[in-house]
mmCIF file of the N, C-alpha and C atoms, coordinates in Angstrom:
data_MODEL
# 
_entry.id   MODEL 
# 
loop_
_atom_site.group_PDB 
_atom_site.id 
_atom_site.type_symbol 
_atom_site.label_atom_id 
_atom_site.label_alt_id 
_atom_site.label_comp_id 
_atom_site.label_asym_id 
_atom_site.label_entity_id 
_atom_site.label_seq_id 
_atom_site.pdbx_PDB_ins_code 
_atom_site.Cartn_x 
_atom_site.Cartn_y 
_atom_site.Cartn_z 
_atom_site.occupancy 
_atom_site.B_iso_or_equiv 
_atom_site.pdbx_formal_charge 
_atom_site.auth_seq_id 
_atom_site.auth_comp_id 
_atom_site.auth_asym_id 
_atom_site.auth_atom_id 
_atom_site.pdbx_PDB_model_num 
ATOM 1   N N  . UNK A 1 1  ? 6.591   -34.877 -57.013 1.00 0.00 ? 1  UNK A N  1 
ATOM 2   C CA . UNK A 1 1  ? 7.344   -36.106 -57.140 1.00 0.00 ? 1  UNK A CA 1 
ATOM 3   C C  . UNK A 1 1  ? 8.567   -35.792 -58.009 1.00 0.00 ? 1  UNK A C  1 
ATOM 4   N N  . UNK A 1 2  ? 9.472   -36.156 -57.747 1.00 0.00 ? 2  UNK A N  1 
ATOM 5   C CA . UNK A 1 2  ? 10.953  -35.827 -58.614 1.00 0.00 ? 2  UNK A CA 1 
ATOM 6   C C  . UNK A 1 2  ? 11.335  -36.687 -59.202 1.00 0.00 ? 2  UNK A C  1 
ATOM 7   N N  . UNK A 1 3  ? 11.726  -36.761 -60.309 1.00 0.00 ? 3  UNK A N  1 
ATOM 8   C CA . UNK A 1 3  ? 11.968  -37.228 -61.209 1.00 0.00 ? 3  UNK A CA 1 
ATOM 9   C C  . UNK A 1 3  ? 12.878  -36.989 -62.242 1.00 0.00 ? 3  UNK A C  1 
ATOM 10  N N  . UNK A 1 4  ? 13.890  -38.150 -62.605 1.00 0.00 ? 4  UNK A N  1 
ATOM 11  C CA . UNK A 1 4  ? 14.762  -37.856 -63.746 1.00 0.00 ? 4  UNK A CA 1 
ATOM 12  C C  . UNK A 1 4  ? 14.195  -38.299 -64.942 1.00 0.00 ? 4  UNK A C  1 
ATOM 13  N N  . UNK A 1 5  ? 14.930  -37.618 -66.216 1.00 0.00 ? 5  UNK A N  1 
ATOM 14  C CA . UNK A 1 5  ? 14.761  -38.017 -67.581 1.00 0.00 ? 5  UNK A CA 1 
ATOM 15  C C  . UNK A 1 5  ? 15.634  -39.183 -67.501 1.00 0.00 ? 5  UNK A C  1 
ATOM 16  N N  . UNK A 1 6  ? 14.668  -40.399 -68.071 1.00 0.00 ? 6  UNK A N  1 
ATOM 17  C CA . UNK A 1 6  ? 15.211  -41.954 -68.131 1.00 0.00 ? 6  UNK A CA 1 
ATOM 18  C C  . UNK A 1 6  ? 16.200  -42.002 -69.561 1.00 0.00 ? 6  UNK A C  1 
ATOM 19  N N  . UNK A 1 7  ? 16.495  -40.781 -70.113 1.00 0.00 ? 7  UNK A N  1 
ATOM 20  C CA . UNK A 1 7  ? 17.498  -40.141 -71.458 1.00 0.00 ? 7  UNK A CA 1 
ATOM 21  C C  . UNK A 1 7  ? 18.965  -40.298 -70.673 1.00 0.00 ? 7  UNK A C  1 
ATOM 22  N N  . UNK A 1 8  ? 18.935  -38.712 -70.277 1.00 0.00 ? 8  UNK A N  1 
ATOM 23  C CA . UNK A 1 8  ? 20.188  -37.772 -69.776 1.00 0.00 ? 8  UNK A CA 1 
ATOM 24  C C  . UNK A 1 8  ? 20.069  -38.285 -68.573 1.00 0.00 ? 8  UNK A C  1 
ATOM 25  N N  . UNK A 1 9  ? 19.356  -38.697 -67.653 1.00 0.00 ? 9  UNK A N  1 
ATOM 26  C CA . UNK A 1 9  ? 19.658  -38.535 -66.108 1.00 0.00 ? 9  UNK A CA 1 
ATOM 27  C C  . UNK A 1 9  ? 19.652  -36.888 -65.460 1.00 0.00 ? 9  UNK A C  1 
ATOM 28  N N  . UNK A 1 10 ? 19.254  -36.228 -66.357 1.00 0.00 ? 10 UNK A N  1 
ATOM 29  C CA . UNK A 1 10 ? 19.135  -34.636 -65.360 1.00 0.00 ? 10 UNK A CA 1 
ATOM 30  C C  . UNK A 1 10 ? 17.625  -34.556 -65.245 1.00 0.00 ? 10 UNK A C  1 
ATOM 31  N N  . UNK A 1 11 ? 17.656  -33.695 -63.760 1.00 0.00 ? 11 UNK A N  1 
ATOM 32  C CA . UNK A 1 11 ? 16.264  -33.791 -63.234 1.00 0.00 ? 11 UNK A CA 1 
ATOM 33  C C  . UNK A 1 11 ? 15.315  -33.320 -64.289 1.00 0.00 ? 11 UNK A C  1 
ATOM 34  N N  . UNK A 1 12 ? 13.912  -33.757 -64.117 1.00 0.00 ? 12 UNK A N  1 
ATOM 35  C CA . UNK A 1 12 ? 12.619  -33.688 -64.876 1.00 0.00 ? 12 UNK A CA 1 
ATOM 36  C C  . UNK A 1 12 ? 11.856  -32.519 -63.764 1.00 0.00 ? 12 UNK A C  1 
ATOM 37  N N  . UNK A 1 13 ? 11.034  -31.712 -65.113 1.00 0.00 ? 13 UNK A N  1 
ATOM 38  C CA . UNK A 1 13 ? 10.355  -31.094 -63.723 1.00 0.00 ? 13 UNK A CA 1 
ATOM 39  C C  . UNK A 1 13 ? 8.624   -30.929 -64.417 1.00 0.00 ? 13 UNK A C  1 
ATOM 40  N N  . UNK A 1 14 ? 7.918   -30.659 -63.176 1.00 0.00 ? 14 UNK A N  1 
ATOM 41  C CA . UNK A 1 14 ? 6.698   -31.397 -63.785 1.00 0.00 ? 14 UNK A CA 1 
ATOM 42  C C  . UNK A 1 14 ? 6.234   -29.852 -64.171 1.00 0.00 ? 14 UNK A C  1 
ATOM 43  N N  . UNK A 1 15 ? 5.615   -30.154 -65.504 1.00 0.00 ? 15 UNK A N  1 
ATOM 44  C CA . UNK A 1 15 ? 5.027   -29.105 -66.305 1.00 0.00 ? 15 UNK A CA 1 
ATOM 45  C C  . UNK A 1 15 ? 3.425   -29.040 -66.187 1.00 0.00 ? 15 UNK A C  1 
ATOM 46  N N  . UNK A 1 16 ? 2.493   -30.014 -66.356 1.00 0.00 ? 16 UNK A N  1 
ATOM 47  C CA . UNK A 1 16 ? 1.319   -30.124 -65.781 1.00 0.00 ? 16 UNK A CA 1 
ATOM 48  C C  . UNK A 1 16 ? 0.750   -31.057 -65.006 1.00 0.00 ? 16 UNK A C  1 
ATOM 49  N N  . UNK A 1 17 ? 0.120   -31.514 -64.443 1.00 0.00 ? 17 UNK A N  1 
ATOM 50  C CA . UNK A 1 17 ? -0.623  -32.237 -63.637 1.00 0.00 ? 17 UNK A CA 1 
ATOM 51  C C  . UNK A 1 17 ? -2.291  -32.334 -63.711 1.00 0.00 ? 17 UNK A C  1 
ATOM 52  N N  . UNK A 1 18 ? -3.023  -33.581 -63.928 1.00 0.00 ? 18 UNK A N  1 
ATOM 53  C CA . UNK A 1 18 ? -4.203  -33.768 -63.578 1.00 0.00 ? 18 UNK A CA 1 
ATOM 54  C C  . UNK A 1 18 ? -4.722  -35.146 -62.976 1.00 0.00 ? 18 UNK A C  1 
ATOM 55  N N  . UNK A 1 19 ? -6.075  -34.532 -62.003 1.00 0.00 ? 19 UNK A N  1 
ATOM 56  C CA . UNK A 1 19 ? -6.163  -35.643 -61.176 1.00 0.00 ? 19 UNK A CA 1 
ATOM 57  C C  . UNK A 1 19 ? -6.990  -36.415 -61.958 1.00 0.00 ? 19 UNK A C  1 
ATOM 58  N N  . UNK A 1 20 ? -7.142  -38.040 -62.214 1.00 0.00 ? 20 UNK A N  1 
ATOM 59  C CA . UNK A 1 20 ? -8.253  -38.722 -62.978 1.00 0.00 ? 20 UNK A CA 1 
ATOM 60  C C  . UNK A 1 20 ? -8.833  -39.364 -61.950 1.00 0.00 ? 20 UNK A C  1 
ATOM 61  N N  . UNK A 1 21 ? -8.974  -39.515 -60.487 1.00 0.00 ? 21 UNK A N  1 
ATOM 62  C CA . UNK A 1 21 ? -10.075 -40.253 -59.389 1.00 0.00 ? 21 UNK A CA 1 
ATOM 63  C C  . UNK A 1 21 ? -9.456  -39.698 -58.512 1.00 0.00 ? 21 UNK A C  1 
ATOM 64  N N  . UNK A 1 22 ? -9.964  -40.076 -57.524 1.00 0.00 ? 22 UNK A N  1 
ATOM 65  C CA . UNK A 1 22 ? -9.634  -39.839 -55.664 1.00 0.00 ? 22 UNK A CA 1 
ATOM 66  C C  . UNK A 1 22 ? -7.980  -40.844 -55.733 1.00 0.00 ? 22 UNK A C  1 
ATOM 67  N N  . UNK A 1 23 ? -8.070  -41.832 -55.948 1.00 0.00 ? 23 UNK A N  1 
ATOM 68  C CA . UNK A 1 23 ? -6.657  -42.682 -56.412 1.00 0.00 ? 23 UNK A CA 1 
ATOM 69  C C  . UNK A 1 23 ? -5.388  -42.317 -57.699 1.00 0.00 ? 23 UNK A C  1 
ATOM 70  N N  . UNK A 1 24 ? -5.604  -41.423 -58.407 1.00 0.00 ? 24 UNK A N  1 
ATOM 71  C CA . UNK A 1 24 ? -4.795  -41.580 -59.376 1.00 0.00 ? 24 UNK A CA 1 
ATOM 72  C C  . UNK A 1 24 ? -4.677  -40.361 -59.946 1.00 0.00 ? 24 UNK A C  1 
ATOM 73  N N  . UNK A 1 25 ? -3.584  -40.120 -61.003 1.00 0.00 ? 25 UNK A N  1 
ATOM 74  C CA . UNK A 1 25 ? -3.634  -39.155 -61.825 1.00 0.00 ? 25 UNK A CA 1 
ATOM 75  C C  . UNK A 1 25 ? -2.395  -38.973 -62.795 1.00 0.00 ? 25 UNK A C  1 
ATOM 76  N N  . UNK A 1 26 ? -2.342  -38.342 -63.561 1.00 0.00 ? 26 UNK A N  1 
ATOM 77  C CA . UNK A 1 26 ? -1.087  -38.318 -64.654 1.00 0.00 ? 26 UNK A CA 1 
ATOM 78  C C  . UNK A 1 26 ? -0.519  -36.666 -64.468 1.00 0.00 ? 26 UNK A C  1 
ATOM 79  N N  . UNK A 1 27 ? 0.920   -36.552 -65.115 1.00 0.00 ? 27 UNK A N  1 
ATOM 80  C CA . UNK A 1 27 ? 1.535   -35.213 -65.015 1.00 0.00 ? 27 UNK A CA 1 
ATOM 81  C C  . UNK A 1 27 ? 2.811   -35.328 -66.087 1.00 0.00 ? 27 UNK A C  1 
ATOM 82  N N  . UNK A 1 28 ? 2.852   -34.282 -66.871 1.00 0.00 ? 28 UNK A N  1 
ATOM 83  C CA . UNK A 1 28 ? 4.124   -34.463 -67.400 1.00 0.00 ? 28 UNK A CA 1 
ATOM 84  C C  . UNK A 1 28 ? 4.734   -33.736 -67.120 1.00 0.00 ? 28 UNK A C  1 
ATOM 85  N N  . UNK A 1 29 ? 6.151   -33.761 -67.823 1.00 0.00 ? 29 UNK A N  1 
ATOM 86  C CA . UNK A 1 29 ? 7.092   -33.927 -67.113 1.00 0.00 ? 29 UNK A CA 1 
ATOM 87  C C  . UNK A 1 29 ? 8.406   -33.507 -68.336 1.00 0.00 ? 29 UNK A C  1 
ATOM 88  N N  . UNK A 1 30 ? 8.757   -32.833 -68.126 1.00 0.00 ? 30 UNK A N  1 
ATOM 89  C CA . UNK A 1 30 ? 10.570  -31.859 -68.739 1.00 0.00 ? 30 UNK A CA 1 
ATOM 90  C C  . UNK A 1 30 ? 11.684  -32.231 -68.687 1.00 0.00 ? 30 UNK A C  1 
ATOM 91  N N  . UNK A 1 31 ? 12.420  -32.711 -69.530 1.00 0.00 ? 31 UNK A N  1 
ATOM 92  C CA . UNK A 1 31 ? 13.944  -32.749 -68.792 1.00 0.00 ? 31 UNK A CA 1 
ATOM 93  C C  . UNK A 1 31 ? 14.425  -31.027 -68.542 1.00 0.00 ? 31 UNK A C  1 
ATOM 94  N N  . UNK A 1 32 ? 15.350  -30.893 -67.896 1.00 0.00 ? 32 UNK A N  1 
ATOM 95  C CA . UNK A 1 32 ? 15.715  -29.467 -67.396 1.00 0.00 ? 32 UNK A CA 1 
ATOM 96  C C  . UNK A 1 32 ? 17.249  -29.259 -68.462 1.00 0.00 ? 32 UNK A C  1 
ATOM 97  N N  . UNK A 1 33 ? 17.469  -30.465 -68.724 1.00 0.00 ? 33 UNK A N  1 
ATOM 98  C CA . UNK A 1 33 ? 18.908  -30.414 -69.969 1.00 0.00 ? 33 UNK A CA 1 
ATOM 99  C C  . UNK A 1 33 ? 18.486  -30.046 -71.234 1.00 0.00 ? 33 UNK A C  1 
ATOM 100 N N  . UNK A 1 34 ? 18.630  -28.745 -71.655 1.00 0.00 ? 34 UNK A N  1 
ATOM 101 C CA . UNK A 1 34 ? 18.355  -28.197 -72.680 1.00 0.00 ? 34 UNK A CA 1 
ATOM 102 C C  . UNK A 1 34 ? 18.805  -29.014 -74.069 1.00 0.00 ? 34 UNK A C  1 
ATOM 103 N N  . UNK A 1 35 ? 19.703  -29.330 -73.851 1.00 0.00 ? 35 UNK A N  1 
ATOM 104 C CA . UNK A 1 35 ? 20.598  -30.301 -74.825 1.00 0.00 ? 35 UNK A CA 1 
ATOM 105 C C  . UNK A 1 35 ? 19.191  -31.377 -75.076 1.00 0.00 ? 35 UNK A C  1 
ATOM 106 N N  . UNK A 1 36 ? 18.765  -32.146 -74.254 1.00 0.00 ? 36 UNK A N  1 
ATOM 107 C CA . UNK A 1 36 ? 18.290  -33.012 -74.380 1.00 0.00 ? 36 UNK A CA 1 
ATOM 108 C C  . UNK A 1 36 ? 16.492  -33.162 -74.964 1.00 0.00 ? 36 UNK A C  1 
ATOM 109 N N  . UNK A 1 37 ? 15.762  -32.073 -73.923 1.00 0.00 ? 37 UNK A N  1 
ATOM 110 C CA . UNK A 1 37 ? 14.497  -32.088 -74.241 1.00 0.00 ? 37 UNK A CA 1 
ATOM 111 C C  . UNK A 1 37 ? 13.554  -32.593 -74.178 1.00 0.00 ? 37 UNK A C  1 
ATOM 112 N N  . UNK A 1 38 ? 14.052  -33.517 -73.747 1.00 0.00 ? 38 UNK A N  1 
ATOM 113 C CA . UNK A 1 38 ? 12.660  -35.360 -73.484 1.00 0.00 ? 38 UNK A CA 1 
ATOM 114 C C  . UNK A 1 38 ? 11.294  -34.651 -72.654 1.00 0.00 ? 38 UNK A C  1 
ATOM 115 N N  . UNK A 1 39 ? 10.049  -34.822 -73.253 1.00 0.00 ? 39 UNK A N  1 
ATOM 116 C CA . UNK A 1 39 ? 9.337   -34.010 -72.476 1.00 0.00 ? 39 UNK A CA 1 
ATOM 117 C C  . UNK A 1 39 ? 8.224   -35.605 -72.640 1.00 0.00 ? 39 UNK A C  1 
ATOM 118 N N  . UNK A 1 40 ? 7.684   -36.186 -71.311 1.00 0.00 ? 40 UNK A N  1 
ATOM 119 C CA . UNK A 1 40 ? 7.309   -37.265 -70.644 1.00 0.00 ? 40 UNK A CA 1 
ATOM 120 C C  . UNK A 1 40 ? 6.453   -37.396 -70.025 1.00 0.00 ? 40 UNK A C  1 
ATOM 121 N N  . UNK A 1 41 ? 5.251   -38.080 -70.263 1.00 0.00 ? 41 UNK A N  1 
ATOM 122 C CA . UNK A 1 41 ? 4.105   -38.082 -69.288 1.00 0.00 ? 41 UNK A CA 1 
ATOM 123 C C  . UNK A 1 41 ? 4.293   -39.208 -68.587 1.00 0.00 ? 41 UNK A C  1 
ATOM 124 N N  . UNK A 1 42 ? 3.688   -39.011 -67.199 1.00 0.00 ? 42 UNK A N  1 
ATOM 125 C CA . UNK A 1 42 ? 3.329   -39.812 -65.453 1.00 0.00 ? 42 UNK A CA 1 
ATOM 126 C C  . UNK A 1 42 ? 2.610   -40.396 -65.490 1.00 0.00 ? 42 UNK A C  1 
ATOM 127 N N  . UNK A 1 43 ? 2.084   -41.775 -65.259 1.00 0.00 ? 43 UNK A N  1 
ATOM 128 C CA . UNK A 1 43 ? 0.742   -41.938 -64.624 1.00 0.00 ? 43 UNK A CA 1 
ATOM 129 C C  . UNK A 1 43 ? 1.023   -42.097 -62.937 1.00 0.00 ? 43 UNK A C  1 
ATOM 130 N N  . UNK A 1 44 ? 0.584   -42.241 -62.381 1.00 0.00 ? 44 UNK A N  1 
ATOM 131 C CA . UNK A 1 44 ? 0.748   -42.682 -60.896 1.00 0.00 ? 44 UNK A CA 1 
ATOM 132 C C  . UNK A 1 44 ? -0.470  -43.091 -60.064 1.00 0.00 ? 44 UNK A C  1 
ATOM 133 N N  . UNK A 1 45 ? -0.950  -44.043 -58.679 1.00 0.00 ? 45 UNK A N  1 
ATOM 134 C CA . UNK A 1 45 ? -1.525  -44.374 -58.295 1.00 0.00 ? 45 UNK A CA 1 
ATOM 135 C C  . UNK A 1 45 ? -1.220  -44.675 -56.857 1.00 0.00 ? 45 UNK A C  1 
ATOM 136 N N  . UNK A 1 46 ? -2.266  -44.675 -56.226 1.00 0.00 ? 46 UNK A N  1 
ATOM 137 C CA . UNK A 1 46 ? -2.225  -44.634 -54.786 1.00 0.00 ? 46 UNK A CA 1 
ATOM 138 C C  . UNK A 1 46 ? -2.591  -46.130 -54.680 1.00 0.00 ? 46 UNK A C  1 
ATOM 139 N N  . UNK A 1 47 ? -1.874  -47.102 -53.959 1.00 0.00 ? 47 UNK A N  1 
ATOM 140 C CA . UNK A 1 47 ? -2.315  -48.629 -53.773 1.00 0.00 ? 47 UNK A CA 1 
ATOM 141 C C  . UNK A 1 47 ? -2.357  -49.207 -52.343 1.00 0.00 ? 47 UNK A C  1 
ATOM 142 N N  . UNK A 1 48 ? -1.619  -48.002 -51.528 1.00 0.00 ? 48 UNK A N  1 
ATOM 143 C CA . UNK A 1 48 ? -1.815  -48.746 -50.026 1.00 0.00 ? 48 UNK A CA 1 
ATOM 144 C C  . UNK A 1 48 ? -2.255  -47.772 -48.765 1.00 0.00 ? 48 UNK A C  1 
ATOM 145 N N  . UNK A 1 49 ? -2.356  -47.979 -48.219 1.00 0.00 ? 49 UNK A N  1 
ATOM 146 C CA . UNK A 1 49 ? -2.373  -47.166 -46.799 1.00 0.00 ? 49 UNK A CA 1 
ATOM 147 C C  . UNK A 1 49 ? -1.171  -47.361 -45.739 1.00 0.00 ? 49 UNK A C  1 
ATOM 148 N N  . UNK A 1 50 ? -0.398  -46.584 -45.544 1.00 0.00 ? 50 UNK A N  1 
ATOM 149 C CA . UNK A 1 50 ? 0.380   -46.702 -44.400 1.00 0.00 ? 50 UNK A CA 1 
ATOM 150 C C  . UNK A 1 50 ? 0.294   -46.396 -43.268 1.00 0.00 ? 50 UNK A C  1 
ATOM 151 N N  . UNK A 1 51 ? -0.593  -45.568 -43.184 1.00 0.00 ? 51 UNK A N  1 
ATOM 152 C CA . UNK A 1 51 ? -1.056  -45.041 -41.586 1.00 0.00 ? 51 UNK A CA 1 
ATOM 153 C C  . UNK A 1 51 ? -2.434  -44.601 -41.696 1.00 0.00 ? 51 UNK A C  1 
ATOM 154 N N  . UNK A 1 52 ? -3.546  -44.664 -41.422 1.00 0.00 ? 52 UNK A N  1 
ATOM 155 C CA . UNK A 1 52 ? -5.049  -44.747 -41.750 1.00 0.00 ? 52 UNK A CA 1 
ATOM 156 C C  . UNK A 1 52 ? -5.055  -43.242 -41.147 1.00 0.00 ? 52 UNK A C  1 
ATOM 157 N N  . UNK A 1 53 ? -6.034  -42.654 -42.104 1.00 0.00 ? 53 UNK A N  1 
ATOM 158 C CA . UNK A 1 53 ? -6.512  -41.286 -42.448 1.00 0.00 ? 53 UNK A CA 1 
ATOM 159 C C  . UNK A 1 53 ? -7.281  -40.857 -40.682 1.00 0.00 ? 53 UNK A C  1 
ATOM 160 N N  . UNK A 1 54 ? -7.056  -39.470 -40.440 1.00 0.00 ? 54 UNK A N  1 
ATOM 161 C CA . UNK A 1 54 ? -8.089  -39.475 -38.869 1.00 0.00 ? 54 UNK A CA 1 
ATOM 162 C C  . UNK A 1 54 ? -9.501  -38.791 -39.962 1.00 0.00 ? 54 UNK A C  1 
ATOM 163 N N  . UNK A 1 55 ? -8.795  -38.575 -40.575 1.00 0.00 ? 55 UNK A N  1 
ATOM 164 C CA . UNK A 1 55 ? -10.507 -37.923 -41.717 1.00 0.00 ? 55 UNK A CA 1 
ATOM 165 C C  . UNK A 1 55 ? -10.832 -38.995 -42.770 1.00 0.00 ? 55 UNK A C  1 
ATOM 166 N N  . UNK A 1 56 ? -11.219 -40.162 -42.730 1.00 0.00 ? 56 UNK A N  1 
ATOM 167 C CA . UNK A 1 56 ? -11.388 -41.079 -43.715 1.00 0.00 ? 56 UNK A CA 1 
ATOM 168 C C  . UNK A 1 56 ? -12.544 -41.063 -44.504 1.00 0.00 ? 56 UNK A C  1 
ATOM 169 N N  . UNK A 1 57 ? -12.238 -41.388 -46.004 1.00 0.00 ? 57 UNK A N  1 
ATOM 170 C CA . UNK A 1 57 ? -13.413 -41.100 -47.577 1.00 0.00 ? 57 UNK A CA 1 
ATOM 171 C C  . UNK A 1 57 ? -14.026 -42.536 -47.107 1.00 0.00 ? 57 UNK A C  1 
ATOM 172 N N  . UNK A 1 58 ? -15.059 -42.401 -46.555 1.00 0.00 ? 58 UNK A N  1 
ATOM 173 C CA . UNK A 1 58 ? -16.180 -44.010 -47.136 1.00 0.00 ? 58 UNK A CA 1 
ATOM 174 C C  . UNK A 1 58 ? -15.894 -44.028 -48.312 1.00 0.00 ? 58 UNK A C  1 
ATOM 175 N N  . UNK A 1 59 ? -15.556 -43.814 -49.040 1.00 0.00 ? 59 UNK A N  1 
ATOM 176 C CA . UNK A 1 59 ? -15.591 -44.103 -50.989 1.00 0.00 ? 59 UNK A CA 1 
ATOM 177 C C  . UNK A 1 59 ? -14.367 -44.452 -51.098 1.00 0.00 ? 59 UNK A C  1 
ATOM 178 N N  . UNK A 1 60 ? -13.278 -44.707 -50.558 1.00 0.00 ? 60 UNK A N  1 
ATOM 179 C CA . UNK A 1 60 ? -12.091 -44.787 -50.865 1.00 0.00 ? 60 UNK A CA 1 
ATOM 180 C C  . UNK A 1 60 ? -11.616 -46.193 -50.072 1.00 0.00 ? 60 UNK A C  1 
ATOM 181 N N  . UNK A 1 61 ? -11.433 -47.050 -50.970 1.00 0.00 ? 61 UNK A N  1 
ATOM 182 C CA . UNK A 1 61 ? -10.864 -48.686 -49.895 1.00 0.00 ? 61 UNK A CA 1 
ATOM 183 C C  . UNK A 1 61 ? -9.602  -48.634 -50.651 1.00 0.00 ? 61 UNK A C  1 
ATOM 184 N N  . UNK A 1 62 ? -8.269  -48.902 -49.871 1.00 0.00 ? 62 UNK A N  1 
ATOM 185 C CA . UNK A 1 62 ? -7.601  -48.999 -49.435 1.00 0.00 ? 62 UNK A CA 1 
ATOM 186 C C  . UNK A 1 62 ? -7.043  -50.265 -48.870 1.00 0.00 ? 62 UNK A C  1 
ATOM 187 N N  . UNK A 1 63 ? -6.128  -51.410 -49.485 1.00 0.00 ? 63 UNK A N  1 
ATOM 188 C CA . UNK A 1 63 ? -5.467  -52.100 -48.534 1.00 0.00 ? 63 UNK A CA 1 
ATOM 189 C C  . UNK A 1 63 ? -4.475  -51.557 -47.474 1.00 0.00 ? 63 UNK A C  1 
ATOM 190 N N  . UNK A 1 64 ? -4.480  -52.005 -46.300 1.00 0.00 ? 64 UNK A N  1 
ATOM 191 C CA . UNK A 1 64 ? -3.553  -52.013 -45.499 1.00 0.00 ? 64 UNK A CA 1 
ATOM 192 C C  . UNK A 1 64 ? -1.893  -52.448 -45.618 1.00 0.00 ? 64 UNK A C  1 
ATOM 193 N N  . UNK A 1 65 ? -1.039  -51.125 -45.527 1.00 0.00 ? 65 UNK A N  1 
ATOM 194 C CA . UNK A 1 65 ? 0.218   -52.148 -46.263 1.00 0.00 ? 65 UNK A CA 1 
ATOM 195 C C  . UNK A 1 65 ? 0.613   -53.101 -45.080 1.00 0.00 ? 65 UNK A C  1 
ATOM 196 N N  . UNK A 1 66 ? 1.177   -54.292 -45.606 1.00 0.00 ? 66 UNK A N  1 
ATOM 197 C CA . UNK A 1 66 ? 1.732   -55.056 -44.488 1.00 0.00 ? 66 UNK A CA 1 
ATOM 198 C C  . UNK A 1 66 ? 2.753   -55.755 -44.666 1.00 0.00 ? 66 UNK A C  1 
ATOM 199 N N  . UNK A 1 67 ? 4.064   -55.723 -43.389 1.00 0.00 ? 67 UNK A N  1 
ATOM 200 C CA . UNK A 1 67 ? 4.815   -55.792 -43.833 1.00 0.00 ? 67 UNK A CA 1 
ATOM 201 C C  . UNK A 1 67 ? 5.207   -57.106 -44.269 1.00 0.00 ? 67 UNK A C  1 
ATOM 202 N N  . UNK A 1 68 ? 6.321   -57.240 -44.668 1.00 0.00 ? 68 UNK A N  1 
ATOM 203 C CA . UNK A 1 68 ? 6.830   -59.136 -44.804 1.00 0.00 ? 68 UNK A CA 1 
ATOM 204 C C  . UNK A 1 68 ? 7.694   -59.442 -43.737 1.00 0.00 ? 68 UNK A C  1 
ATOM 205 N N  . UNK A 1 69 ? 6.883   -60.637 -43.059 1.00 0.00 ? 69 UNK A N  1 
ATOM 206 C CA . UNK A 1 69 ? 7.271   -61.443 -42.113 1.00 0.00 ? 69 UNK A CA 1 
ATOM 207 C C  . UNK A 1 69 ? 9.113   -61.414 -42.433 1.00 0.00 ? 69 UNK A C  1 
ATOM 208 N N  . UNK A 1 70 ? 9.823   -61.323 -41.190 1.00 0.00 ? 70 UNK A N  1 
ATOM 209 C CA . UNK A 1 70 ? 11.133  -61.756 -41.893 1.00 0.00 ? 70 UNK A CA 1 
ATOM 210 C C  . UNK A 1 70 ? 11.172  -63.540 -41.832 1.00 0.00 ? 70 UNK A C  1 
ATOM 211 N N  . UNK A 1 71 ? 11.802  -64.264 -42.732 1.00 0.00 ? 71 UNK A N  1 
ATOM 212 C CA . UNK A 1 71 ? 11.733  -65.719 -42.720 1.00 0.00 ? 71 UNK A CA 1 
ATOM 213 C C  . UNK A 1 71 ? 12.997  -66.135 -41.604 1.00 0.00 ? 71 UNK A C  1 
ATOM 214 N N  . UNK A 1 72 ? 12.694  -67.055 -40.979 1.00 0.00 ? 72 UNK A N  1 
ATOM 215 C CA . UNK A 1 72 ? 13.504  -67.701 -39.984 1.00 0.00 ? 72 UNK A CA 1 
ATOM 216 C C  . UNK A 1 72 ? 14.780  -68.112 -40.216 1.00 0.00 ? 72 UNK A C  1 
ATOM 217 N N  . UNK A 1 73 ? 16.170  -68.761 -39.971 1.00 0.00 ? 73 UNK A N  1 
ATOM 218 C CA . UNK A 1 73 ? 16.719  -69.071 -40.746 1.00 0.00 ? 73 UNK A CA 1 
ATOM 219 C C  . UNK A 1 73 ? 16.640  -70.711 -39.902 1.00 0.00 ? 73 UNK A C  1 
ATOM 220 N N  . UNK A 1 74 ? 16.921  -71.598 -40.631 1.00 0.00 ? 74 UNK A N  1 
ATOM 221 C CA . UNK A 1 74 ? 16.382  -72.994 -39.878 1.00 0.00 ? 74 UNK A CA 1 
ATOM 222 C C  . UNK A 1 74 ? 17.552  -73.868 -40.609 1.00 0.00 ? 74 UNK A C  1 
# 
């Protein structure tokens, strides 16, 4: 996942990563601007499904994303 330092704006690059469930996990994260240094941890999470798995986890539910109706104009 790419990512800037919310500092400098120069890219972040990820230094470690671990998974905490089948859904989630944290990673930190570097600025690459020496000047700067901001060193930043991730959390992140999986919340939808966009196209359903052909190998699917029974242990893993998943909403369906869906989209928004466009509204009419009336």
């Amino acid at each position: 996942m790419r990512l800037k330092c919310p500092h400098c704006n120069a890219r972040a690059n990820i230094r470690t990563s671990r998974d905490m469930g089948p859904l989630s996990g944290s990673a930190r994260y570097q600025c690459s601007n020496v000047e700067c240094g901001h060193t930043f941890k991730v959390l992140f999470e999986i919340t939808e499904t966009l196209s359903p798995s052909a190998m699917p986890n029974p242990s893993v539910v998943l909403p369906k994303f869906q989209r928004k109706a466009k509204e009419t104009a009336q």
